[in-house]
N, C-alpha and C positions, 0 to 999 in steps of 0.2 A: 489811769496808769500814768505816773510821771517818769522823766525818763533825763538823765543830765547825760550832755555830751560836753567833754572835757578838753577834749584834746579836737583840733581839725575835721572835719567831716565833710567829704565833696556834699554837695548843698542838694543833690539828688534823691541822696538818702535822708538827709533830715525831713525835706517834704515827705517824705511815705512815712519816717516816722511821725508828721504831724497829723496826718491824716487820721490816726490810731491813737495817739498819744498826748498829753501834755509833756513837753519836749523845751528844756531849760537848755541852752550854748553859753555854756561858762567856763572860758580858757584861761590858762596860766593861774588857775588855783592853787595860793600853795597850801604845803599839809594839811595845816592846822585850819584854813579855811575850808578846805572838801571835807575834813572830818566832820567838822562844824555842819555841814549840810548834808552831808549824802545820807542821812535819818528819812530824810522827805521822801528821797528816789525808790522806785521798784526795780528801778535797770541805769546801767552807768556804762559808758561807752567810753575808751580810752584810745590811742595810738600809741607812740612809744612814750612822748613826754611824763604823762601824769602816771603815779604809782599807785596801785590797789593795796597799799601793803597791809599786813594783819588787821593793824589798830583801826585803819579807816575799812577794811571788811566787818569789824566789826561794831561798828558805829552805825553802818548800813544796816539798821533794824529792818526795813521792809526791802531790802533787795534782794531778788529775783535771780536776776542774772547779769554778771559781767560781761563783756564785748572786746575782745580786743579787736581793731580795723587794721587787719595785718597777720604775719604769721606768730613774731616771737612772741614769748611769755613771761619774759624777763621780769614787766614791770607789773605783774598780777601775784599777790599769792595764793595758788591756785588751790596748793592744798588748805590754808583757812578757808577759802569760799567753798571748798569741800566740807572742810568741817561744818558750815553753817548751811549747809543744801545750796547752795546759791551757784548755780550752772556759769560755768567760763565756756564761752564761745571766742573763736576765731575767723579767718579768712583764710585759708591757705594756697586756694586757688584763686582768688581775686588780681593778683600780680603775676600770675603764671606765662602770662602772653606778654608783659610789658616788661618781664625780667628776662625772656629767653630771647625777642627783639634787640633786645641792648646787648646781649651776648654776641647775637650775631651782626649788628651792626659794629662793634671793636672788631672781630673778626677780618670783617669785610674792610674797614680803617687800618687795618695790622695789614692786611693783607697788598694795598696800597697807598700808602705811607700818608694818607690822608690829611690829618692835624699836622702834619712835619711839613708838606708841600703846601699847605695853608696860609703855614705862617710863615715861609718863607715869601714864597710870592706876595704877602702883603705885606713885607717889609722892603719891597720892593725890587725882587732878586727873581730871575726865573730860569726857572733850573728842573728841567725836564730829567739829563740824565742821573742824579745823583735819586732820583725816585722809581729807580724801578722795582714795579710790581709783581706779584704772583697770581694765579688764577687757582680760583678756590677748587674748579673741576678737574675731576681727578684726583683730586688729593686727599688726604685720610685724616678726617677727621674722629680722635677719641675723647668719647666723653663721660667723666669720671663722676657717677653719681646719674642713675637712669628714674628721678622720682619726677615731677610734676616739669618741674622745668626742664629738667634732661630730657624727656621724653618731647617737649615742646621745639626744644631744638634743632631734636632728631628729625621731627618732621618738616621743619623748615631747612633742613640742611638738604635733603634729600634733595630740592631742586637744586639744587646749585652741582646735582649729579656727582656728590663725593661718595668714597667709600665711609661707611660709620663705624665705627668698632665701640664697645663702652666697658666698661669695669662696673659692676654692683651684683653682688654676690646676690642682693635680697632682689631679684626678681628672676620670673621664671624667664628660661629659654622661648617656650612660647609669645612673651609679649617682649620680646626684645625683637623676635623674629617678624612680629607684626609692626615695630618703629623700622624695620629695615637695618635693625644693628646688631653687627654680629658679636656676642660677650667673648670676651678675653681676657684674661690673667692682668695685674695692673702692669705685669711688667711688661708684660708684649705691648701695653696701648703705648708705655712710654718710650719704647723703642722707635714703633711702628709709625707714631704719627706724624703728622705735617701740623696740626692743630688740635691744642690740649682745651676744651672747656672743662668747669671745675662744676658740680652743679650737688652739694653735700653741704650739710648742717656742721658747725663747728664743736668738736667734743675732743674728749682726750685722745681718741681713737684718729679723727681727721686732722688733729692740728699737723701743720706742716708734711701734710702728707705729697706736698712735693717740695724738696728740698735739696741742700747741694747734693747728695749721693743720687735721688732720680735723673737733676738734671744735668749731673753728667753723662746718663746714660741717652739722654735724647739726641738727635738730627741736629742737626748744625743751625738748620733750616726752618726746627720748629719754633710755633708762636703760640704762646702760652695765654688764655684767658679767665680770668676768673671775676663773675659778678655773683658769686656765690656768698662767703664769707672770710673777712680779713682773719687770717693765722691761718688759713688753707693753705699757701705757700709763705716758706719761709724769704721775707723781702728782703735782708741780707743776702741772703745766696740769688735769689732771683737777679737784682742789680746788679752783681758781678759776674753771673754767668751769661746776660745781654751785653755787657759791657767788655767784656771780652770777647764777644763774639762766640762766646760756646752755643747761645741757641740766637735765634736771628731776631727776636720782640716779644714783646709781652703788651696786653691791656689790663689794668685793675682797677677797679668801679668799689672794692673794698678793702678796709684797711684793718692793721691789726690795732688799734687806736684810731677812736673817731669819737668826731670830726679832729682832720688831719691839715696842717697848712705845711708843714717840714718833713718831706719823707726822704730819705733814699732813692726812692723810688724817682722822686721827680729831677733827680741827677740825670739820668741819663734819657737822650731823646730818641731812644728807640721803645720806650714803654710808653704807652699812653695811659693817661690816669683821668678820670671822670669821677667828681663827687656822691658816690653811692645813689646813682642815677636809676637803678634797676628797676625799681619800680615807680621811676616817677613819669606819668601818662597822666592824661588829662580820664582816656578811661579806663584804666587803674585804681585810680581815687576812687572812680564811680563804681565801677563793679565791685570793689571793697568796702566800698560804703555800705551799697544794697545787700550786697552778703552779708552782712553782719545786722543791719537794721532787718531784715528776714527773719532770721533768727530771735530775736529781739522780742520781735513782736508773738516769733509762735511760742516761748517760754514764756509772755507774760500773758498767752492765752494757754496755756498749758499743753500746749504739743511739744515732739520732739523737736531740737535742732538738729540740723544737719553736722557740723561740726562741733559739735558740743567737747571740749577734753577735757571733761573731769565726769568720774561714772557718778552715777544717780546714788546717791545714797542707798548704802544695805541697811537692812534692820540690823539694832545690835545683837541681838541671839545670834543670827546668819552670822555676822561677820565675825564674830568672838572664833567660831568654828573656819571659816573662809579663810581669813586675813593670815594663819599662820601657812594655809597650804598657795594661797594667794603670792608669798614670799618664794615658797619653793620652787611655782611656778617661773614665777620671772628668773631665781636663779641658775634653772635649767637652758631656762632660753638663752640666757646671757653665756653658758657653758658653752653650747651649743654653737653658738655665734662663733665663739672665739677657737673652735677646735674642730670646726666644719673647713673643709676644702670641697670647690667645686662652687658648680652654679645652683643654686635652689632650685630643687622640683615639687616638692610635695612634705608637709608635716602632718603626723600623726601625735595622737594625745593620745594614752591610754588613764582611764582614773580606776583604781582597782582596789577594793576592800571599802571601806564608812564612807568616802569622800565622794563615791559613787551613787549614793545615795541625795546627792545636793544637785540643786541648780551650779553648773562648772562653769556657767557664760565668766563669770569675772575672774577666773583661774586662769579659764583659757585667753583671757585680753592678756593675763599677767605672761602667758607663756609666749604672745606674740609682742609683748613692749620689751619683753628681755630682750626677745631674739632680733628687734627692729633695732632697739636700744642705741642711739649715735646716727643710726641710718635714714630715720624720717625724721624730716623735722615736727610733724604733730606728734599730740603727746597721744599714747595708744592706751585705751581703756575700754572697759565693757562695749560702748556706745561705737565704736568705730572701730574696732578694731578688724571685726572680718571685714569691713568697708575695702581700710588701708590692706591688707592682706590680701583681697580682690583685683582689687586697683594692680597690685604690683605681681599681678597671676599666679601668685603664689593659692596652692591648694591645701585645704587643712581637711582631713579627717578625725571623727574623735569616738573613744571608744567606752565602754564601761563595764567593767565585772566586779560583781559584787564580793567575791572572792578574792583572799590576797595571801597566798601561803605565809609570805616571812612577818608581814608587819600590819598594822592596824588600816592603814592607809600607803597607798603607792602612786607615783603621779612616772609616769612613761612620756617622754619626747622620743619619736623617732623623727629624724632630718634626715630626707633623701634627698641628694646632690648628683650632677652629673658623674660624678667621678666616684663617691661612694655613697654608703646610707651610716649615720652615724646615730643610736640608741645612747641616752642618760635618763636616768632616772632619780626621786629625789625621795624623802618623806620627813616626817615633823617626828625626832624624839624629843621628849622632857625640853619642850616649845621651842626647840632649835632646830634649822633644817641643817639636814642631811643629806648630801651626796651619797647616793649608796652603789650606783651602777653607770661604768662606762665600756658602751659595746658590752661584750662579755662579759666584763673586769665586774667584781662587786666591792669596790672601795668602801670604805665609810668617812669621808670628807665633809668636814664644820668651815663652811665659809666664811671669812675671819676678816673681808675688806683689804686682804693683802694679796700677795703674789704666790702660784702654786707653778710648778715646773711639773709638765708629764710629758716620758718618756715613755714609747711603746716600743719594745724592746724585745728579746730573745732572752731568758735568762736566763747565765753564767756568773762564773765566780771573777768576780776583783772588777765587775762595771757598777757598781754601787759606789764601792771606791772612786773608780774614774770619774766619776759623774761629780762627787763628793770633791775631790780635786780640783777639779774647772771651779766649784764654786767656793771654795778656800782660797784658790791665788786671788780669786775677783774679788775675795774681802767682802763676800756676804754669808749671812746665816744660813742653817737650815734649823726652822722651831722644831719640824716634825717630818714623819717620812713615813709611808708607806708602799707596801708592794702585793701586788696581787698576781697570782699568776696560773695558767690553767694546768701547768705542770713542769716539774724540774726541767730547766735548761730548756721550756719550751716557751711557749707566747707569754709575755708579762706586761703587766704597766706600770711604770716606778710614779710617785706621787712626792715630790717635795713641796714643803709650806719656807716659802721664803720670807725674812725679811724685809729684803728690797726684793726690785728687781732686776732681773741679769740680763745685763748689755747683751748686744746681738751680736757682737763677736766670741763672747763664751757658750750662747745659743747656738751659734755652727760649729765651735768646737765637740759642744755634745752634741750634736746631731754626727758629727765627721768621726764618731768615737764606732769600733767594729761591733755590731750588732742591735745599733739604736734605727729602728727606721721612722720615728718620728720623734720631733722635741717643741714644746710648745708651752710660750709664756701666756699661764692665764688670771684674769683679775677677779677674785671674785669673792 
């Protein structure tokens, strides 16, 4: 078995990979040189530097499996190594302890002015009262984003005898209740806290998910952290709202561009900033090393990996049949996701009529990557998916009847939440999916990659109109419209397909319009 490692590797793990392996350390290759060789290799090991991209996955005649020593997957393409069977592994807990340590070390620095009386007193200046501090106990720590490292925090925060509160819809109340944190709406953490860590993946859904309008809403007094990912807070509004005093500090370890030597950020000296330090540990490197060289080696003896995120290849017959209800699935979860309130308690699958008849493991990974979709940063597929779903106490049930009155095939999501339980359902006509049921409602919705408006509503005469109004003055389209309803002037759901999508101030205007009790932009 040969095995190139491209990129840095704490020197722990290449021993054990030597031990197994013939084992080549060949850094700063470029392109057209790793193309050039990686024919040789069984397995190729990369960090962030070196790219896997199609051309050299595909040059890789005898490789096995890719490695990244880290979480992202930026620089792999994961789907070619799919196409070619060639397994992509991760680490996603190898950093877990040395990224949620650095959280709370800014924390604990924010908290007494540490780097700021540092450098004062070494430039020769000593000056006690211009540094005073706050004490961490007692105070209310929220933390947005409860997956590997939030949960890491929470446990370390615990001594320091703060209250915890957190924001993450995707875990159960049970395993929040066993971190000692109590879940809360985002907007209550932003209120409530004395200290905000940030602890989420970056996607369309998280960017700037704190920005000038949250933190106005915050404590004078709060101190903002993030060693998560840069575009989690917007750093224009972050520096003018320390800077004037609206919240009292911030620490960022990342930025929205990097590497960074000119930020805004480094304007003002109440925010401390550290070069994307999160995971860098002497054993960090190592435990990310060994986790992925594990790996490594049981794919190129033919057992599972642990983190594997790309599923095992289907037979084509299977998948010919799969892959279109595989689609349905994920975009149920993704409905789901985005039109569920409350805290996660429990998912039900139901598969009803032909499709009941299959193995549904890779339906159902498809039904929990929709519904995680932006929220974990591993990618969710067959091979992990009840893992990640476990992990985050989340319970799935799944059901099958081979009977299906309306249609050939039926795929049922029921999401039960503290607050309600929300049912959608989906199936494949003339190879396109379909939306066909929400809650009660039986729609028939073609997911088009744009924007849909639903309204649940009471239906009356002249609120189509209204609704139709708010989005005429706002100068967007409607392509399509539907409405379904269980009976005149009684429960209805309006369904618009937008062209764009509608600002959040004509969203509360239809929400604020008499008889609408719910209005929600969804993507799908």
């Amino acid at each position: 078995m040969k095995v190139l490692v491209a990129d840095p590797l704490a020197e722990e793990g290449v021993e054990v990979l030597k031990r197994q392996a013939e084992v080549d350390v060949k850094l700063k290759l470029k392109p057209e040189e790793l193309k050039s060789i990686i024919g040789d290799y069984d397995a190729l090991i990369v960090r962030s530097e070196t790219k896997a991209t199609a051309d050299i996955i595909e040059a890789g005649k005898k490789l096995q499996v890719i490695a990244r020593a880290g979480v992202g997957l930026d620089n792999i393409d994961v789907e070619a190594a799919t196409r070619k069977g060639i397994v992509v592994v991760n680490a996603p807990t190898g950093n877990t302890i040395a990224a949620a340590e650095h959280a709370i070390a800014l924390m604990m620095a924010l908290a007494r002015h540490v780097p700021q009386a540092n450098a004062r007193l070494k430039s020769g200046v000593w000056q006690r009262s211009e540094y005073m501090g706050t004490e961490l106990r007692g105070k209310t720590l929220g933390m947005v984003g409860l997956g590997n490292v939030g949960s890491a925090v929470a446990r370390r925060a615990q001594a320091f005898e703060m209250r915890l509160i957190g924001y993450d819809p995707f875990v159960s109340s049970e395993y929040a209740r066993n971190l000692g944190v109590e879940l809360v709406p985002m907007d209550k953490l932003i209120k409530e806290s004395d200290f905000i860590t940030l602890h989420l993946p970056l996607t369309s859904e998280t960017k700037d998910i704190i920005g000038a309008k949250e933190l106005s809403k915050m404590k004078p007094t709060v101190r903002i952290v993030n060693c998560a990912r840069g575009g989690l807070v917007d750093e224009e509004a972050l520096y003018k709202a320390v800077e004037t005093g609206k919240i009292a500090g911030a620490a960022v370890d990342v930025f929205a561009t990097e590497p960074v030597t000119d930020s805004v950020l480094f304007k003002c000296d109440r925010i401390i900033v550290t070069p994307h330090l999160g995971a860098s540990t002497a054993e960090a490197q190592t435990s990310v090393a060994l986790e992925v060289v594990e790996q490594v080696l049981a794919v190129l003896k033919g057992q599972p990996a642990r983190y594997a995120v790309n599923a095992p290849q289907i037979p084509a017959e299977l998948l010919a049949v799969l892959a279109p209800f595989m689609q349905v699935a994920s975009t149920l979860g993704s409905l789901a996701r985005q039109l569920m309130e409350g805290q996660i308690k429990s998912i039900q699958i139901e598969y009803s009529g032909e499709i009941a008849n299959y193995d549904t493991s890779a339906v159902k990974a498809s039904v929990i990557g929709g519904l995680l979709e932006g929220i974990s940063e591993e990618r969710i597929n067959v091979v992990n998916a009840a893992v990640i779903a476990n992990r985050r106490g989340i319970k799935i049930a799944e059901k099958k009847e081979a009977v299906c009155e309306n249609y050939a095939s039926l795929i049922t999501l029921k999401v039960t939440t503290d607050v309600a339980s929300l049912v959608v359902a989906g199936t494949v006509l003339r190879g396109e999916t379909h939306i066909v049921r929400v809650n009660n409602f039986w729609p028939d919705i073609i997911p088009t990659g744009g924007y849909f408006l639903f309204c649940d509503h009471r239906d009356r005469p002249g609120l189509i109109g209204a609704v139709g109004n708010i989005t005429g003055k706002a100068d967007i389209n409607i392509s399509s419209m539907q409405l379904a309803r269980l009976q005149p002037r009684g429960p209805a759901l309006m369904i618009l397909a937008l062209d764009e999508a509608l600002p959040e101030a004509q969203l509360q205007e239809t929400l604020a319009l008499q008889d609408v009790h719910t209005a929600k932009l969804v993507k799908l």
